[in-house]
C-alpha positions as MATLAB code, in Angstrom:
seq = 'XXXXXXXXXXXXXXXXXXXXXXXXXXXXXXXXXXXXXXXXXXXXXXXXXXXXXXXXXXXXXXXXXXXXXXXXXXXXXXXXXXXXXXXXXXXXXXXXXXXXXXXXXXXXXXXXXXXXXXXXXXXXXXXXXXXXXXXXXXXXXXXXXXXXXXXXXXXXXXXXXXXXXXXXXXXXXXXXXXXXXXXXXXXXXXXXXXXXXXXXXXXXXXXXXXXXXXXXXXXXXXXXXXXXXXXXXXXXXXXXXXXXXXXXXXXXXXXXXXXXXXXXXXXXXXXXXXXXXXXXXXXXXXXXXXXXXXXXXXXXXXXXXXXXXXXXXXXXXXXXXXXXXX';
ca = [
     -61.792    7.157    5.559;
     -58.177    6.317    5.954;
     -57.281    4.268    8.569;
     -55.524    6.209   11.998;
     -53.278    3.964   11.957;
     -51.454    5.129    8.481;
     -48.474    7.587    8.671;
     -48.898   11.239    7.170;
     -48.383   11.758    3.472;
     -45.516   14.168    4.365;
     -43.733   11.693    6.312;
     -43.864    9.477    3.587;
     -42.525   11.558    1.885;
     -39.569   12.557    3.642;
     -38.599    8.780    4.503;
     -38.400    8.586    0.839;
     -36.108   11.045    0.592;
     -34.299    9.670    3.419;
     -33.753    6.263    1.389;
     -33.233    8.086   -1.582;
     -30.324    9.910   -0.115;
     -28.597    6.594    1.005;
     -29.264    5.454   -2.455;
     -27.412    8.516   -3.837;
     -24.523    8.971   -1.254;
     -20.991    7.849   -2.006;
     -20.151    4.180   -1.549;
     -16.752    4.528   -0.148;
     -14.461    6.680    1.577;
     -12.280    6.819   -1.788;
     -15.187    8.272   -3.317;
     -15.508   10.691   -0.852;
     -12.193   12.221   -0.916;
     -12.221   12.578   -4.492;
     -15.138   14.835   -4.428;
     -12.865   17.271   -3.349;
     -11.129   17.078   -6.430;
     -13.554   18.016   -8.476;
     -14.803   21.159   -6.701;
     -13.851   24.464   -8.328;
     -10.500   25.784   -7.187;
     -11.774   28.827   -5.453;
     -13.919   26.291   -3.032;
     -11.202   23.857   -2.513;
      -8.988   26.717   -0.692;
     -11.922   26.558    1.793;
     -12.586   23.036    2.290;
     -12.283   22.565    6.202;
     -12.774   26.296    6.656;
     -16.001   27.908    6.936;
     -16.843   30.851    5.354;
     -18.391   34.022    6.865;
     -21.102   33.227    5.063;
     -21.505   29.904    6.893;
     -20.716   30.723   10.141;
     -23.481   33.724    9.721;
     -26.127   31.067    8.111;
     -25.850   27.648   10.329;
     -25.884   24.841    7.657;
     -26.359   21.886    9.881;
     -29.677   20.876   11.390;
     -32.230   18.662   10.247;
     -32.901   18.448    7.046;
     -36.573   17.512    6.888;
     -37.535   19.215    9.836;
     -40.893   21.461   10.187;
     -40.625   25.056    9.170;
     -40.072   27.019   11.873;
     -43.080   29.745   13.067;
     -41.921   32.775   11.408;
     -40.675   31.234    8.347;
     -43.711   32.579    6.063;
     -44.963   30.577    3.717;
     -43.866   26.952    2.453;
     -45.317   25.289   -0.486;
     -44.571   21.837    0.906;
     -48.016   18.784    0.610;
     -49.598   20.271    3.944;
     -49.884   23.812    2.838;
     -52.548   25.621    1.093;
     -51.568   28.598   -1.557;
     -54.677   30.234   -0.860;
     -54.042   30.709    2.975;
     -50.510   32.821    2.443;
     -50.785   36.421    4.320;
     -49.748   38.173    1.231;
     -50.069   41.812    3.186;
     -46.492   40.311    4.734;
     -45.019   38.492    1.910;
     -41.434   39.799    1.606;
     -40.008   40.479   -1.896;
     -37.141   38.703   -1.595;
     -34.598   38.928   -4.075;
     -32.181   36.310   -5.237;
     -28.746   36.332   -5.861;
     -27.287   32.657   -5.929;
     -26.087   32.394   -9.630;
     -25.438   28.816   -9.708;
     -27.480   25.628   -9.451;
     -26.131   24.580   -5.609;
     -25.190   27.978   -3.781;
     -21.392   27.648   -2.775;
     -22.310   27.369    0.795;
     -24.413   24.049    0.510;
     -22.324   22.444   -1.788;
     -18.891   22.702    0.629;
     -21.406   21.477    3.523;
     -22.414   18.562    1.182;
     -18.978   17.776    0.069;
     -17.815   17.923    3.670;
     -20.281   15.412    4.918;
     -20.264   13.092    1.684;
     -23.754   14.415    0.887;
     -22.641   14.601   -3.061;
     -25.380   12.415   -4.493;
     -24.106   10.004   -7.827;
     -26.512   11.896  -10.364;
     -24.302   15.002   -9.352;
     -20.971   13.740   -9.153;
     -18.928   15.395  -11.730;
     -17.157   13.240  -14.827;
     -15.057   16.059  -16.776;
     -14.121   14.558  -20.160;
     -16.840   11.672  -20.182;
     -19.827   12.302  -19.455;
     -19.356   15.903  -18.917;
     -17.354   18.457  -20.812;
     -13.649   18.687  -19.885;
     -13.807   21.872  -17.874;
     -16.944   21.068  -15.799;
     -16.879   20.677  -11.987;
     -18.856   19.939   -9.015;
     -20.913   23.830   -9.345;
     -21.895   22.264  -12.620;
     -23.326   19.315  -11.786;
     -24.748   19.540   -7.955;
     -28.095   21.084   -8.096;
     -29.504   22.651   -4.516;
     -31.833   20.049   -2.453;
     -34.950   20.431   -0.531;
     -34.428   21.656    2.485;
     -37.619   23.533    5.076;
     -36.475   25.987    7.181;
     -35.688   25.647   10.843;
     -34.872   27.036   13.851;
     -31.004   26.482   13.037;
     -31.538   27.268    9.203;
     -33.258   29.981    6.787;
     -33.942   29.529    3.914;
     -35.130   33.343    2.991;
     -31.285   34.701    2.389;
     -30.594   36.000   -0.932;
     -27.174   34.417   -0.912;
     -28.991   30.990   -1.161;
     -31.754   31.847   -3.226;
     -31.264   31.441   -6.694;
     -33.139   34.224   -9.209;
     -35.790   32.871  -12.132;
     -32.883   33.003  -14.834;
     -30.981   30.547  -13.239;
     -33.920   28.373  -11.861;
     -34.728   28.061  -15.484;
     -31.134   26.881  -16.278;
     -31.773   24.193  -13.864;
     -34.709   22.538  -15.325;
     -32.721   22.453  -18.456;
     -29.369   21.267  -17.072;
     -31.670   18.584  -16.005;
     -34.032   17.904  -18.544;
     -30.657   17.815  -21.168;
     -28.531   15.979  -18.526;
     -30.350   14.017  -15.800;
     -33.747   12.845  -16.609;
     -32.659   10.007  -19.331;
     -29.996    8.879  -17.061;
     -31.566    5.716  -16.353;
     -32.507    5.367  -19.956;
     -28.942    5.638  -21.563;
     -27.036    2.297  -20.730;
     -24.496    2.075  -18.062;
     -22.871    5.132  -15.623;
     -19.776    4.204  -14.535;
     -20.771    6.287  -11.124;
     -23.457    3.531  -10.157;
     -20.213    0.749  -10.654;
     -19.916   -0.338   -7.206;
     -24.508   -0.472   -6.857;
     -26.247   -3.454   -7.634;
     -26.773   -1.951  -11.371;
     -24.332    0.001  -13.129;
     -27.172    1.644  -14.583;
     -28.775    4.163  -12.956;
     -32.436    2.519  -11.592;
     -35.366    4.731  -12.879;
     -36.852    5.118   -9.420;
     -33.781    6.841   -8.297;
     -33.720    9.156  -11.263;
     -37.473    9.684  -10.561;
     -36.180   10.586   -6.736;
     -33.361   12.904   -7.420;
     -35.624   14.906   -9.735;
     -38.615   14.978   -7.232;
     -36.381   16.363   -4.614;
     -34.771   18.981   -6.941;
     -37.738   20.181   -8.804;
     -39.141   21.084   -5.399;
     -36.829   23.162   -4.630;
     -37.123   25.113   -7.578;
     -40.770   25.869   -6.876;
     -39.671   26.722   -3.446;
     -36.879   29.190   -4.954;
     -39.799   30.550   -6.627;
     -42.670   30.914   -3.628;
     -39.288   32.489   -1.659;
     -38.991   35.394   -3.763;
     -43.126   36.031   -3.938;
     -43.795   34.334   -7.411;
     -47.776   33.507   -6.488;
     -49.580   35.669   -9.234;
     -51.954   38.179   -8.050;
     -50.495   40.012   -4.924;
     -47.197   38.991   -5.718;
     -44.630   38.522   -8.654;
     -45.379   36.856  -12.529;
     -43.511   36.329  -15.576;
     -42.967   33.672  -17.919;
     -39.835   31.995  -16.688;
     -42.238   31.203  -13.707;
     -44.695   29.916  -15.536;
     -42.034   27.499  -18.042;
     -40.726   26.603  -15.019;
     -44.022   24.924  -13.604;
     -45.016   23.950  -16.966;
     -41.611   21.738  -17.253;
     -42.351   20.493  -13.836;
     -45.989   19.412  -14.366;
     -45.219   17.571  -17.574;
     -42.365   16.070  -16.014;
     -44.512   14.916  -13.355;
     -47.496   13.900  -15.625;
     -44.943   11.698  -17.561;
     -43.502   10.214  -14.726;
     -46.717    8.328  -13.781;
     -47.065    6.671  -17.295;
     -43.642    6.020  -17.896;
     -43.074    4.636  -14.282;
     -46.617    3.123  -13.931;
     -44.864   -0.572  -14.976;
     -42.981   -0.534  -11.349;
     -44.508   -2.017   -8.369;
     -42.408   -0.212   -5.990;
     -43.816    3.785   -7.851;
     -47.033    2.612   -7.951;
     -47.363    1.335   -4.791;
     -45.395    3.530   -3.150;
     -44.186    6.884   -4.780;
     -47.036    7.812   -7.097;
     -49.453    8.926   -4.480;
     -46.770   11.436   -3.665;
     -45.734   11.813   -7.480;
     -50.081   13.383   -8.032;
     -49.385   15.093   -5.046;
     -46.391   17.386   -6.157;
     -48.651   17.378  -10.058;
     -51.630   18.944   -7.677;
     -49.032   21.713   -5.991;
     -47.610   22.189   -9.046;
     -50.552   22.785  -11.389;
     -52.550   24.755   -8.455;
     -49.112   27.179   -8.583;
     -49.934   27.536  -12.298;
     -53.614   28.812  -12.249;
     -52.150   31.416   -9.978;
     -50.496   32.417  -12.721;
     -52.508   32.090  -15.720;
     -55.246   34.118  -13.635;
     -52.675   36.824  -12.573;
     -55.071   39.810  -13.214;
     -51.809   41.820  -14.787;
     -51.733   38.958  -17.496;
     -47.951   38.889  -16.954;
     -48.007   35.217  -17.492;
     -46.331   35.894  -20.441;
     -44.474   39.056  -20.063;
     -40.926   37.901  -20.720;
     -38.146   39.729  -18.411;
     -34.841   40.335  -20.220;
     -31.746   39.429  -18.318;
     -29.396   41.479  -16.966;
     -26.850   39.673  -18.201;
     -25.623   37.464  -21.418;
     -26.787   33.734  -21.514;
     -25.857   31.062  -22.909;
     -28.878   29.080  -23.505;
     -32.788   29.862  -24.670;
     -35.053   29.511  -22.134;
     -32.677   27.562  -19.566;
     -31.520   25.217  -22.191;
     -28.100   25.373  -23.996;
     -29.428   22.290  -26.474;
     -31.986   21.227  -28.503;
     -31.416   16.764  -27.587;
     -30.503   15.299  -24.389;
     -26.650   14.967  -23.953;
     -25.611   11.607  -23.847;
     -26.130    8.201  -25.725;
     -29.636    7.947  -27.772;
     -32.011    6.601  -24.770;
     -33.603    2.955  -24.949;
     -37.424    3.105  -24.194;
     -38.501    0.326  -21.081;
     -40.243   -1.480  -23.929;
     -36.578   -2.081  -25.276;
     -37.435    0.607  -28.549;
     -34.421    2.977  -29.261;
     -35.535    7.062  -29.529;
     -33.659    8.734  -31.423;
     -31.377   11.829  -30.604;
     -31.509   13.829  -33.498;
     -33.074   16.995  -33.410;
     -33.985   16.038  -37.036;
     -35.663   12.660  -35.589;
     -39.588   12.584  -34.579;
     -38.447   11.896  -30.893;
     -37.178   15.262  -30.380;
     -39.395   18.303  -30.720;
];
């Protein structure tokens, strides 16, 4: 038996992303105020301001606190699927159409909560036209008394959730495998450390499953499709590869990869829901409303970037012609 002694798995968790966050956050005020600069030009008219929007849905609060009594169901490491009164669940329908809903994103900017994987670099890393909505990706957040999550405005719909694992599977996850980022310059390596990569990813892919669980995507009693089920199957592997790939760090294996099987467990238990959705729609495919410009959330076949070096110091190639790609 574990000792009494040792702190909860979720607090572990959540001190992570505590450190991870000051990992992340800008390293000087210069920084900061060019973040503004970067937002879209319908958000920078309302930097300062807050929006109806805002004022209706309180954004501050703790960001790791508890969910609050009536919040329904949360998929976080304490909670069982299996014990979710479905004869409530609400069929909540979401209408965010970007990665970060507007709302969070002018909070974050306003308290220099832009993390460094998200800061926008038009022209270099990024295409020319891209700002801030096209990098930041929404973070983990439970609900609280001061904060609900279940709004539609802030809930993003399986179309775009899908678009996120690909933005980051195409612009994120290799980060720390493609030489230097000018945005880590002023941290003790210029390129981006694997366990923060790991950490930014952790944080956002829970999100998406929470996105998910928010608008009744459990299977049987609820909703299916197969942009549900890519979603978690991106996740899982993701999470799978994580603890071979990382398993040469000290600091993941002591520390992170408990939590790292943990998320794997949530993740894959999410799944079975859905392969043993009695409706088979585990592979019903829903078409989309509107045009899209990318195949099953991604708009490439090859990670964007330089070709990534493997930790054994072995290039991979970046040709979707090349055995490395598939």
């Amino acid at each position: 038996s574990s000792s009494s002694n040792s702190p909860p798995a979720n607090s572990n968790n959540e001190d992570l992303a505590a450190k991870n966050a000051l990992r992340f956050a800008p390293s000087n005020s210069q920084q900061e105020q060019a973040l503004t600069k970067l937002l879209p030009d319908d958000l920078k008219a309302r930097v300062g301001q807050q929006s109806q929007t805002t004022e209706r849905i309180p954004l501050s609060g703790n960001n790791s606190g508890e969910s609050s009594a009536g919040d329904g169901f949360d998929d976080g490491d304490d909670d069982d699927l299996n014990i979710r009164n479905l004869s409530s669940a609400k069929s909540l329908i979401g209408t965010c159409k970007n990665m970060c809903p507007d709302e969070e994103l002018l909070r974050r900017e306003r308290e220099g909560d832009i993390q460094l994987l998200e800061i926008t670099d038009p022209g270099g890393l990024h295409p020319e036209h891209w700002t801030l909505r096209d990098t930041a990706v929404k973070r983990f957040r439970r609900s609280a008394a001061d904060f609900k999550l279940d709004i539609p405005e802030l809930v993003r719909p399986p179309e775009v959730l899908e678009r996120v694992c690909g933005y980051l599977e195409e612009w994120v996850m290799e980060r720390d495998r493609q030489g230097p980022d000018y945005r880590f310059a002023q941290q003790p390596s210029i390129v981006p450390p694997p366990l923060d990569v790991y950490q930014f990813i952790w944080d956002r892919t829970r999100m998406i499953r929470k996105d998910f669980i928010l608008q009744n995507y459990i299977g049987n009693g609820g909703k299916c499709d197969a942009r549900a089920v890519r979603c978690h199957e991106r996740i899982a592997r993701w999470h799978a590869m994580c603890e071979h790939q990382l398993s040469h760090i000290p600091d993941f294996v002591q520390h992170q990869s408990q939590q790292n099987i943990a998320e794997l467990g949530q993740t894959m238990k999410t799944l079975n829901l859905y392969y043993d959705d009695a409706l088979g729609r585990s592979t019903l495919e829903v078409a989309s409303e509107e045009k899209l410009d990318h195949n099953q959330g991604c708009s490439s076949d090859i990670v964007m970037g330089k070709s990534p070096i493997d930790f054994d110091g072995s290039a991979l190639s970046n040709d979707t012609d090349g055995d490395d790609v598939s």
